[in-house]
NUVEX-298715 format. One record per atom (N, C-alpha, C): z, x, y; atom name; residue number from 1; residue in one letter. Coordinates in nm, 3 decimals. Atoms other than C-alpha are relative to their C-alpha. Example, Ala and Ser with C-alpha at 12.3 -4.5 7.8 and 13.67 -1.06 7.14 Angstrom:
TISE        zz        xx        yy   site   pos   code
TISE     0.000     0.089    -0.119      N     1      A
TISE     0.780     1.230    -0.450     CA     1      A
TISE     0.000     0.090     0.120      C     1      A
TISE    -0.006    -0.082    -0.119      N     2      S
TISE     0.714     1.367    -0.106     CA     2      S
TISE     0.073    -0.077     0.109      C     2      S
end
This chain:
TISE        zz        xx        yy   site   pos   code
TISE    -0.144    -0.005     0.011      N     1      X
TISE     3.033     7.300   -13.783     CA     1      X
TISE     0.060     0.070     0.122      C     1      X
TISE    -0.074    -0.066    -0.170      N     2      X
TISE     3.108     7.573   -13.497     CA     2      X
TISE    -0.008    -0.113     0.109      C     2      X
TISE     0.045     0.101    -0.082      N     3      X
TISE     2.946     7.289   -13.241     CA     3      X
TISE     0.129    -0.132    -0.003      C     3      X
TISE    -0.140     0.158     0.021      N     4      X
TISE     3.234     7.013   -13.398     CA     4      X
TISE     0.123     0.106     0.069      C     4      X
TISE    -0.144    -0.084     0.019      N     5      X
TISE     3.520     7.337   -13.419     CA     5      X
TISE     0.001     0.028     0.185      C     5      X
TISE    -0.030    -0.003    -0.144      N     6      X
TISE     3.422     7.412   -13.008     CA     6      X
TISE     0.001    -0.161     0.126      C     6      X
TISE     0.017     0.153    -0.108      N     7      X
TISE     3.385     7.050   -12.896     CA     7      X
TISE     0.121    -0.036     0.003      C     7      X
TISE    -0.130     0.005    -0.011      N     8      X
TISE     3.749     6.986   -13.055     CA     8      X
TISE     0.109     0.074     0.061      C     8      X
TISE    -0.076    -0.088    -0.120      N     9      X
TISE     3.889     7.266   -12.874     CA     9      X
TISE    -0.007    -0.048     0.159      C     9      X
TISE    -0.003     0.025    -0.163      N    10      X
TISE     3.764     7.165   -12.518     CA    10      X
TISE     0.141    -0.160    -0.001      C    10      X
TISE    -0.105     0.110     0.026      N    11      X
TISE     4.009     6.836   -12.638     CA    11      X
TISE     0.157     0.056    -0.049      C    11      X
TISE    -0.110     0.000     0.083      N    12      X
TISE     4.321     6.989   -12.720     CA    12      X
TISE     0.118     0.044     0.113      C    12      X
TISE    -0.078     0.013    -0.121      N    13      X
TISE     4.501     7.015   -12.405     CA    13      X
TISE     0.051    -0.128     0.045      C    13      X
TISE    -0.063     0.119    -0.053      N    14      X
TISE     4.709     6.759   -12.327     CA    14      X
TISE    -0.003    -0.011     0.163      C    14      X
TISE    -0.038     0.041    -0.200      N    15      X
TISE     4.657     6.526   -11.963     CA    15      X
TISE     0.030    -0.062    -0.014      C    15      X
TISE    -0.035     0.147    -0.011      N    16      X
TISE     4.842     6.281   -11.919     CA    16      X
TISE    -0.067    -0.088     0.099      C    16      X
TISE     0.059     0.138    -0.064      N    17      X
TISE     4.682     5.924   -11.815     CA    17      X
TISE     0.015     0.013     0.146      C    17      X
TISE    -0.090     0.015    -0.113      N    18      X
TISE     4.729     5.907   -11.442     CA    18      X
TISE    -0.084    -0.128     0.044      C    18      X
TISE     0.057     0.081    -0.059      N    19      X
TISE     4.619     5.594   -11.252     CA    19      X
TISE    -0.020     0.045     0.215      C    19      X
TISE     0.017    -0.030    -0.141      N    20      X
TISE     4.500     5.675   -10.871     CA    20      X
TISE    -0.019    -0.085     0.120      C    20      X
TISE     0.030     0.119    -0.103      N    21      X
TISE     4.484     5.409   -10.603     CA    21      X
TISE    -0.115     0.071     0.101      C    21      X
TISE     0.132    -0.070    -0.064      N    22      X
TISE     4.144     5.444   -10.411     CA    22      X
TISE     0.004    -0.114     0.122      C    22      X
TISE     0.063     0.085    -0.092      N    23      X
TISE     4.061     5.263   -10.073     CA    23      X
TISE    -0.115    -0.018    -0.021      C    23      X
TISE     0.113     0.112     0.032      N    24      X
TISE     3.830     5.008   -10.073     CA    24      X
TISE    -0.140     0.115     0.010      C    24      X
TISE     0.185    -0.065    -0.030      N    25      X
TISE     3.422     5.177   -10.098     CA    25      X
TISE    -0.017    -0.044     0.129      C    25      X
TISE     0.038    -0.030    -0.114      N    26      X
TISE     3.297     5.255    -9.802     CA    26      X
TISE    -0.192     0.021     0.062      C    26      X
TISE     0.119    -0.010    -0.022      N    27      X
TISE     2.955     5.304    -9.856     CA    27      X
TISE    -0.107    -0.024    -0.089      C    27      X
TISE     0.099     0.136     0.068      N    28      X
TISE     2.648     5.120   -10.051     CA    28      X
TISE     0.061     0.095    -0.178      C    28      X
TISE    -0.016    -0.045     0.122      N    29      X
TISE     2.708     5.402   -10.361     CA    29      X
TISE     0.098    -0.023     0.008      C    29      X
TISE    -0.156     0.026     0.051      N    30      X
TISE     3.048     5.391   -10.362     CA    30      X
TISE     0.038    -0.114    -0.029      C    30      X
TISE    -0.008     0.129    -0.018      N    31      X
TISE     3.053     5.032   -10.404     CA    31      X
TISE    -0.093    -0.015    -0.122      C    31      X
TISE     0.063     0.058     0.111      N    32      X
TISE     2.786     5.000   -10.653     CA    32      X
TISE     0.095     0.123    -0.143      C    32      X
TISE    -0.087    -0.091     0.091      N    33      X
TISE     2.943     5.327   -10.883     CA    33      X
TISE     0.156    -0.088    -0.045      C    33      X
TISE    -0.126     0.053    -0.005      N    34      X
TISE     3.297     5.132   -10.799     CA    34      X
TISE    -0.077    -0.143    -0.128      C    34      X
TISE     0.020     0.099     0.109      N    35      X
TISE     3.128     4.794   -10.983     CA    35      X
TISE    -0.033     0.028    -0.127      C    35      X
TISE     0.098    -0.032     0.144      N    36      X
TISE     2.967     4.978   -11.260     CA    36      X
TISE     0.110     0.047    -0.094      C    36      X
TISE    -0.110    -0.034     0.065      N    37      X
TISE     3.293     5.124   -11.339     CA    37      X
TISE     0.093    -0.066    -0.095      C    37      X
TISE    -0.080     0.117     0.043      N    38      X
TISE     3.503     4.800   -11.361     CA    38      X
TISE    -0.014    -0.002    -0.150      C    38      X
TISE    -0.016    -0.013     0.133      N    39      X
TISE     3.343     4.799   -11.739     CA    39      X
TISE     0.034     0.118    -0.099      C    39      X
TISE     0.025    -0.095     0.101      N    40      X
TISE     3.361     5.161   -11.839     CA    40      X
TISE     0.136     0.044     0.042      C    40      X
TISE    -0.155    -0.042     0.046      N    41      X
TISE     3.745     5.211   -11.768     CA    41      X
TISE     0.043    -0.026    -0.077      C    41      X
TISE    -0.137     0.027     0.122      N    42      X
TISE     3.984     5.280   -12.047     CA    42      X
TISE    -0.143     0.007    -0.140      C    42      X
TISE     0.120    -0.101     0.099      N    43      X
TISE     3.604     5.356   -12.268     CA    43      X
TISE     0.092     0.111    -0.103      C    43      X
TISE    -0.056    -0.153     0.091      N    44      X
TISE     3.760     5.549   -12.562     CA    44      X
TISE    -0.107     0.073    -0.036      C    44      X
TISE     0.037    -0.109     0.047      N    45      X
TISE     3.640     5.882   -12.599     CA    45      X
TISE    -0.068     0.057    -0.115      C    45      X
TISE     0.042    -0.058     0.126      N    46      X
TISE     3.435     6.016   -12.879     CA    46      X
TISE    -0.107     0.081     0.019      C    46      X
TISE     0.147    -0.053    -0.018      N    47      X
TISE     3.219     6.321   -12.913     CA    47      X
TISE    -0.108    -0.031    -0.055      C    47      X
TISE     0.120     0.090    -0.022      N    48      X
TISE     2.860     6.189   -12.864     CA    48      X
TISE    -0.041    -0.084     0.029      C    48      X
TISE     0.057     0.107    -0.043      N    49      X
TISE     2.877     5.893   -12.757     CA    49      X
TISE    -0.024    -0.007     0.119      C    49      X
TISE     0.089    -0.004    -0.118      N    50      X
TISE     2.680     5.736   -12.504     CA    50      X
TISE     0.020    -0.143     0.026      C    50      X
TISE     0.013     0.163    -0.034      N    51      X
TISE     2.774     5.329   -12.471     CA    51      X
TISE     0.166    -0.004     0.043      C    51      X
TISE    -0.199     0.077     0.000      N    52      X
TISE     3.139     5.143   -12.397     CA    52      X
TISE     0.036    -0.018    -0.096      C    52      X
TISE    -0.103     0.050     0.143      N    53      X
TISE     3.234     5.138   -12.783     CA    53      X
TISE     0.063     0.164     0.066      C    53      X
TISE    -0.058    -0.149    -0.060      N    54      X
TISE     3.307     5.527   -12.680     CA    54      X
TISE    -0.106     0.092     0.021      C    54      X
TISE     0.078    -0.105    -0.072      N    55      X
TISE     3.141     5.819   -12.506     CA    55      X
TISE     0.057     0.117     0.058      C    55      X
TISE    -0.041    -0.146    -0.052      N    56      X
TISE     3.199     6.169   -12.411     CA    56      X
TISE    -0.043     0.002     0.144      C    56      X
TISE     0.092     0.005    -0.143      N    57      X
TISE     3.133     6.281   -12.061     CA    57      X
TISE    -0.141     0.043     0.031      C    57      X
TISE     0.112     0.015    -0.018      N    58      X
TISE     2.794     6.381   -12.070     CA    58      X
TISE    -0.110    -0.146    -0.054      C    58      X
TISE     0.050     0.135     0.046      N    59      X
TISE     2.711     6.039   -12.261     CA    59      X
TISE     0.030    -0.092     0.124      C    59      X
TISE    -0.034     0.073    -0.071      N    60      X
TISE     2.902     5.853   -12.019     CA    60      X
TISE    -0.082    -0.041     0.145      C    60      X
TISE     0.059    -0.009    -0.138      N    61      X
TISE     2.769     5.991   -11.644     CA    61      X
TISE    -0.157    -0.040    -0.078      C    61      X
TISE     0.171     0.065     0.064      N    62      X
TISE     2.385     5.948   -11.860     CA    62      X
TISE    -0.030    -0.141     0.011      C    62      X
TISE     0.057     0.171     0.042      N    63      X
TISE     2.445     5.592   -11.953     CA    63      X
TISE     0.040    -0.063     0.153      C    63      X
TISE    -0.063     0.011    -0.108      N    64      X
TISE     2.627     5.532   -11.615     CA    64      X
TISE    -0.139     0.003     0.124      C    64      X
TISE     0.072    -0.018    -0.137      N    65      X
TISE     2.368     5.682   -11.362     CA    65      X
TISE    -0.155    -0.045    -0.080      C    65      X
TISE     0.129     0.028     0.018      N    66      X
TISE     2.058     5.540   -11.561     CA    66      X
TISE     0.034    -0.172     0.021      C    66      X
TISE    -0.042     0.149    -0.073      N    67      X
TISE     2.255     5.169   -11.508     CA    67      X
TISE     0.011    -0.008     0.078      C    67      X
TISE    -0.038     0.012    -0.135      N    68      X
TISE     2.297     5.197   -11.195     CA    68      X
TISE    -0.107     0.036     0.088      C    68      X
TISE     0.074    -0.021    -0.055      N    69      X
TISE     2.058     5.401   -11.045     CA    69      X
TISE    -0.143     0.038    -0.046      C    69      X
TISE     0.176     0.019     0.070      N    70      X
TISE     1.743     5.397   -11.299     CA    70      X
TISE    -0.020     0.179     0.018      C    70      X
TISE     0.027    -0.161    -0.026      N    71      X
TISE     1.819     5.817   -11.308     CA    71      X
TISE     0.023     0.057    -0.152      C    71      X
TISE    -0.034    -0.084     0.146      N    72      X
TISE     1.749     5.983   -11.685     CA    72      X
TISE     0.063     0.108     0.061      C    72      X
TISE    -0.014    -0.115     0.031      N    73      X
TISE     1.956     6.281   -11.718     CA    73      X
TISE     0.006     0.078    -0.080      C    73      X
TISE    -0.016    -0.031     0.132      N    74      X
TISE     1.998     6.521   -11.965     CA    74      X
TISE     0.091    -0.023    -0.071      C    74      X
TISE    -0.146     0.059     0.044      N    75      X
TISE     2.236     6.469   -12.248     CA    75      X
TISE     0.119     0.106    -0.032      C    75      X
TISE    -0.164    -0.079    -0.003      N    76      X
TISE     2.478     6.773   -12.211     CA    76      X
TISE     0.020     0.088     0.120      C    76      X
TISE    -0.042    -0.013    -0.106      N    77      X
TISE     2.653     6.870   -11.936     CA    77      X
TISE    -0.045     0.145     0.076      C    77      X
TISE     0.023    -0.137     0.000      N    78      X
TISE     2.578     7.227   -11.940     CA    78      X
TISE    -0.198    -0.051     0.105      C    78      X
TISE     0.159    -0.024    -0.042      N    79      X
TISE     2.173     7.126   -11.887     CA    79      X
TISE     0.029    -0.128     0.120      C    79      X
TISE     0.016     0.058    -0.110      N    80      X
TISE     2.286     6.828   -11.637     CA    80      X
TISE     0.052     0.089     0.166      C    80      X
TISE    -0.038    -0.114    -0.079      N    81      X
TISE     2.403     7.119   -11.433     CA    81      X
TISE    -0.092     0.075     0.080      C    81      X
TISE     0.104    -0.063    -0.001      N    82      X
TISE     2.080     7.255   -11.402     CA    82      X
TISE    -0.088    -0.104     0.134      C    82      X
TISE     0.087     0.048    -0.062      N    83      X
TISE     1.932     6.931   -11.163     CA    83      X
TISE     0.103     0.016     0.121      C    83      X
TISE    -0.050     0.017    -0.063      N    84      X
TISE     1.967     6.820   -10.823     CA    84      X
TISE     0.026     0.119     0.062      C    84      X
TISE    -0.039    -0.102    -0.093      N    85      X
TISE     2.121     7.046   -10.552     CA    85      X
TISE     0.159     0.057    -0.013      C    85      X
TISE    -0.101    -0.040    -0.010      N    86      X
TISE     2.412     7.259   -10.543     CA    86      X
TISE     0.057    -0.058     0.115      C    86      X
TISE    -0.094     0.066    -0.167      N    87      X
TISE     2.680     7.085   -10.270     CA    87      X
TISE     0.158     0.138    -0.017      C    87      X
TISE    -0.118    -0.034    -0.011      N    88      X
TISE     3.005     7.278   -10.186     CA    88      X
TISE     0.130    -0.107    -0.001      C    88      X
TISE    -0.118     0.079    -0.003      N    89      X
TISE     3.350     7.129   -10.205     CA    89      X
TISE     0.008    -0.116     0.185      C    89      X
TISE    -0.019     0.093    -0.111      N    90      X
TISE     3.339     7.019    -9.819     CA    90      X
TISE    -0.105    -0.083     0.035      C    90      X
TISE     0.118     0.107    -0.002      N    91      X
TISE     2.991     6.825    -9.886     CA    91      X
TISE     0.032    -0.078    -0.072      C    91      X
TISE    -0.010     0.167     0.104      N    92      X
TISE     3.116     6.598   -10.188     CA    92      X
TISE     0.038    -0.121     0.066      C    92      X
TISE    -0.001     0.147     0.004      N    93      X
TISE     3.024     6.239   -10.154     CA    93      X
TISE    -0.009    -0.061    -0.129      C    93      X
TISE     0.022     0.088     0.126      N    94      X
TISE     3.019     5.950   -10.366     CA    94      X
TISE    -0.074     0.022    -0.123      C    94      X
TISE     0.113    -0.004     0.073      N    95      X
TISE     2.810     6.014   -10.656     CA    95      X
TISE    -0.051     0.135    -0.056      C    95      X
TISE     0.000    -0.146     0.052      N    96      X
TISE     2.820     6.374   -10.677     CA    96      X
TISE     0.069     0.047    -0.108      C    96      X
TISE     0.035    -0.004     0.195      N    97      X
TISE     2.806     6.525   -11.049     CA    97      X
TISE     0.123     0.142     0.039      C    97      X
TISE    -0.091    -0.143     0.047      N    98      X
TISE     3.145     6.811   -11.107     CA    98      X
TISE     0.025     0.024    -0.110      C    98      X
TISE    -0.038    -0.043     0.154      N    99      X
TISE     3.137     7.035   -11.348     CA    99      X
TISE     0.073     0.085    -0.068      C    99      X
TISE    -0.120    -0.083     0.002      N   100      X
TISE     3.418     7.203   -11.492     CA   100      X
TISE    -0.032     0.101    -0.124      C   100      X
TISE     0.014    -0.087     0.126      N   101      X
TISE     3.458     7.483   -11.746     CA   101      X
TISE     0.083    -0.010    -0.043      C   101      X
TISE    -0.150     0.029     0.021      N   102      X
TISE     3.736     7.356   -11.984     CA   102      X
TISE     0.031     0.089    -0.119      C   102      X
TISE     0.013    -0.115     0.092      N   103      X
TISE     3.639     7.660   -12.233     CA   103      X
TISE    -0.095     0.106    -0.024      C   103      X
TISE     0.108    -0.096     0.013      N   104      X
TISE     3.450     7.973   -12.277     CA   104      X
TISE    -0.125    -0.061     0.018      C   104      X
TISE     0.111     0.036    -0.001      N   105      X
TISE     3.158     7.800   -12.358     CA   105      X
TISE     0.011    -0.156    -0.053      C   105      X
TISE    -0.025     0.138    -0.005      N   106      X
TISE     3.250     7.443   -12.298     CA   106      X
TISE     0.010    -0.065     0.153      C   106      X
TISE    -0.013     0.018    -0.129      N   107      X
TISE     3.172     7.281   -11.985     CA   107      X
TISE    -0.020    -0.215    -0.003      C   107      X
TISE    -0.092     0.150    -0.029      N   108      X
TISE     3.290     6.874   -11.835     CA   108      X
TISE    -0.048    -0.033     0.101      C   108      X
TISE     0.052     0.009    -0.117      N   109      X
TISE     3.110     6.680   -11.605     CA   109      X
TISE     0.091    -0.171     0.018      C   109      X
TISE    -0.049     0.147     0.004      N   110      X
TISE     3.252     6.383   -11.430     CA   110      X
TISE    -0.051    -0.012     0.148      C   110      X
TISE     0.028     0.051    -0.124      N   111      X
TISE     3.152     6.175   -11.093     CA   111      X
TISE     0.091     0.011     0.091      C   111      X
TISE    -0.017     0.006    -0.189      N   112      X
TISE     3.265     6.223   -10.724     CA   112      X
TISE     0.032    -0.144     0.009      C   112      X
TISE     0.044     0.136    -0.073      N   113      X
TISE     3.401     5.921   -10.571     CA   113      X
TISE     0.094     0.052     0.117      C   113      X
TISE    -0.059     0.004    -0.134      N   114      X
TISE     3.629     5.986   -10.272     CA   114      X
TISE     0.125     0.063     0.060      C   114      X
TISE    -0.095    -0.063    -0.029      N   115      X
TISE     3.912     6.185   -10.119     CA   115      X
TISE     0.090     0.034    -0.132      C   115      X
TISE    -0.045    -0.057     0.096      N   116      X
TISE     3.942     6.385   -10.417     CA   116      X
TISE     0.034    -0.063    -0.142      C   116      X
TISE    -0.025     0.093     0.150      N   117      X
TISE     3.924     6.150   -10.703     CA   117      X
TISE    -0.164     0.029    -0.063      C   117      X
TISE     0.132     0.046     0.052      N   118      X
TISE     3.673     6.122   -10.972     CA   118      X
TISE     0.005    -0.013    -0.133      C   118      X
TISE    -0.033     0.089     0.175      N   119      X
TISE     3.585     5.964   -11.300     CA   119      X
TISE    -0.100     0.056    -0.052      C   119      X
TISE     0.051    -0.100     0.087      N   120      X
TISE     3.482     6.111   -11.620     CA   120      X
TISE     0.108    -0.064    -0.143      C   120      X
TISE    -0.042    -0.008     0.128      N   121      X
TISE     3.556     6.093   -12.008     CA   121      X
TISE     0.085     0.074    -0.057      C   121      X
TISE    -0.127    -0.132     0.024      N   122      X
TISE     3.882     6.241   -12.059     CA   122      X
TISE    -0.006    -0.011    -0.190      C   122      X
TISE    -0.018    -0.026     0.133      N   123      X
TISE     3.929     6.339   -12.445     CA   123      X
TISE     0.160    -0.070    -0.028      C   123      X
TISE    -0.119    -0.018     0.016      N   124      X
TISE     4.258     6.242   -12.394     CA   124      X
TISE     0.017    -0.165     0.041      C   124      X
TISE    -0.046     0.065    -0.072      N   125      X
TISE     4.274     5.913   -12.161     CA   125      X
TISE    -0.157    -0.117    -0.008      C   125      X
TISE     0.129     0.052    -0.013      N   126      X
TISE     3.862     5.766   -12.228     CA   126      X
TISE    -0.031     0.025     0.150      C   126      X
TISE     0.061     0.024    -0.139      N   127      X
TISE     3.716     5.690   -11.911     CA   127      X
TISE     0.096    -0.023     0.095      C   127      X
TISE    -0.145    -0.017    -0.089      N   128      X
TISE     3.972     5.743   -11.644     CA   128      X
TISE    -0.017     0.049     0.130      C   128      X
TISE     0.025    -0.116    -0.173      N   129      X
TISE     4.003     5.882   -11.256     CA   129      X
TISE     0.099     0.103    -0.031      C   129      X
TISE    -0.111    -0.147    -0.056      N   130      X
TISE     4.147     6.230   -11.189     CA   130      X
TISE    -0.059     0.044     0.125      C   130      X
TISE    -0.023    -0.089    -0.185      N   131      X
TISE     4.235     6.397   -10.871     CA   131      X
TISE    -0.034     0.170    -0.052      C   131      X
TISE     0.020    -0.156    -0.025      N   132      X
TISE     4.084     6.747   -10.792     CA   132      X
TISE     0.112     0.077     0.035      C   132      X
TISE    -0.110    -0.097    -0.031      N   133      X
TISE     4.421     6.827   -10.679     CA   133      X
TISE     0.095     0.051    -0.152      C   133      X
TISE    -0.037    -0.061     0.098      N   134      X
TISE     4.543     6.843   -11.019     CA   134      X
TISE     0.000     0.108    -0.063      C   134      X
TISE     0.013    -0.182    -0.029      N   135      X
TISE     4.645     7.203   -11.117     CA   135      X
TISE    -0.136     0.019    -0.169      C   135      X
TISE     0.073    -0.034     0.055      N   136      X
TISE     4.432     7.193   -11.442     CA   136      X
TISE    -0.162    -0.075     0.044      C   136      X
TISE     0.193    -0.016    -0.059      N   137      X
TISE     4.084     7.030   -11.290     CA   137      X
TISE    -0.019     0.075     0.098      C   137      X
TISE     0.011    -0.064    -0.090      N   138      X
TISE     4.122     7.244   -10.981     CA   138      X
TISE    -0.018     0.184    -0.033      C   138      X
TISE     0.047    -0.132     0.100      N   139      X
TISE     4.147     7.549   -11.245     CA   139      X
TISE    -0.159    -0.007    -0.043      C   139      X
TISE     0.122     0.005     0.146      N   140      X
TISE     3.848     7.469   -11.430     CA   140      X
TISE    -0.133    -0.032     0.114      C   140      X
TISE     0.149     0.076    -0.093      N   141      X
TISE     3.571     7.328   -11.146     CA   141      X
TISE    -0.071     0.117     0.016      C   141      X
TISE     0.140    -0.118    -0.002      N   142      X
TISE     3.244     7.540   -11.183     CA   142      X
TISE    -0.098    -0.027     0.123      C   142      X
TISE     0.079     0.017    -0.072      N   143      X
TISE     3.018     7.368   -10.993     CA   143      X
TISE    -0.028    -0.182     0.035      C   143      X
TISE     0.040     0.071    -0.080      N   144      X
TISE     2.874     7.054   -10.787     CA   144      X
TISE    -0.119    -0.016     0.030      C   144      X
TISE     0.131     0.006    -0.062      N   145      X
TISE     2.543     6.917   -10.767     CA   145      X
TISE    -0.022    -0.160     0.044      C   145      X
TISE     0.101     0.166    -0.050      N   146      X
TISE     2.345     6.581   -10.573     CA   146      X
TISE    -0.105    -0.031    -0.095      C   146      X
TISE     0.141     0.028     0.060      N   147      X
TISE     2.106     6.439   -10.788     CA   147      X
TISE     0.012    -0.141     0.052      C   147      X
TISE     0.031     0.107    -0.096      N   148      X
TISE     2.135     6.114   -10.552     CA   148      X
TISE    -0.040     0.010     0.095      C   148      X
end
């Protein structure tokens, strides 16, 4: 029950939808991530899931980077945190895993794609892009790792 009562909390902040215009991919990941996407936008949201009926964000980037790039990860964000290499903000490329803290002990991972955009399982919006410049993901970003 605590596990349902803190999962619904990291959801109770309102974002509104935004749509982001991206220039064309640029480079072989960004281009394959960009096709893989085409089906998992607008994905409604649900905690645990892991397919396109709905998926949370650690379900999502899982089912996502094992279609694409044949890469198990773990299934919560907290332990996908744990692989791969730490990058800084002026190393993110395509494909790179951010992970936010959107509560005490609630943490949000979503994909890297390009001059500050990246996609992830909003609670609010399913599968969607947000900008790092936004004042609440730019609050909340913990960390950054490569596992490509």
């Amino acid at each position: 029950m605590a596990l349902l009562v803190a999962s619904l909390t990291a959801c109770t902040r309102p974002l509104p939808p935004r749509a982001y215009p991206l220039d064309p991919p640029r480079t072989p990941v960004e281009r394959r991530i960009e096709r893989g996407l085409e089906s998992w936008l607008g994905t409604p949201y649900c905690y645990g899931g892991t397919d396109r009926r709905c998926a949370d964000c650690s379900g999502f980037v899982g089912a996502l980077y094992a279609e694409l790039f044949d890469l198990e990860l773990p299934r919560r964000a907290v332990q996908i945190a744990t692989r791969g290499r730490k990058v800084s903000a002026r190393e993110l490329r395509a494909g790179d895993l951010l992970f936010f803290r959107t509560a005490p002990h609630e943490h949000h991972v979503g994909i890297y794609l390009r001059a500050g955009k990246f996609v992830h399982a909003s609670c609010h919006a399913g599968v969607t892009l947000s900008s790092l410049e936004e004042r609440y993901w730019r609050r909340r970003i913990w960390t950054a790792r490569r596992v490509l």
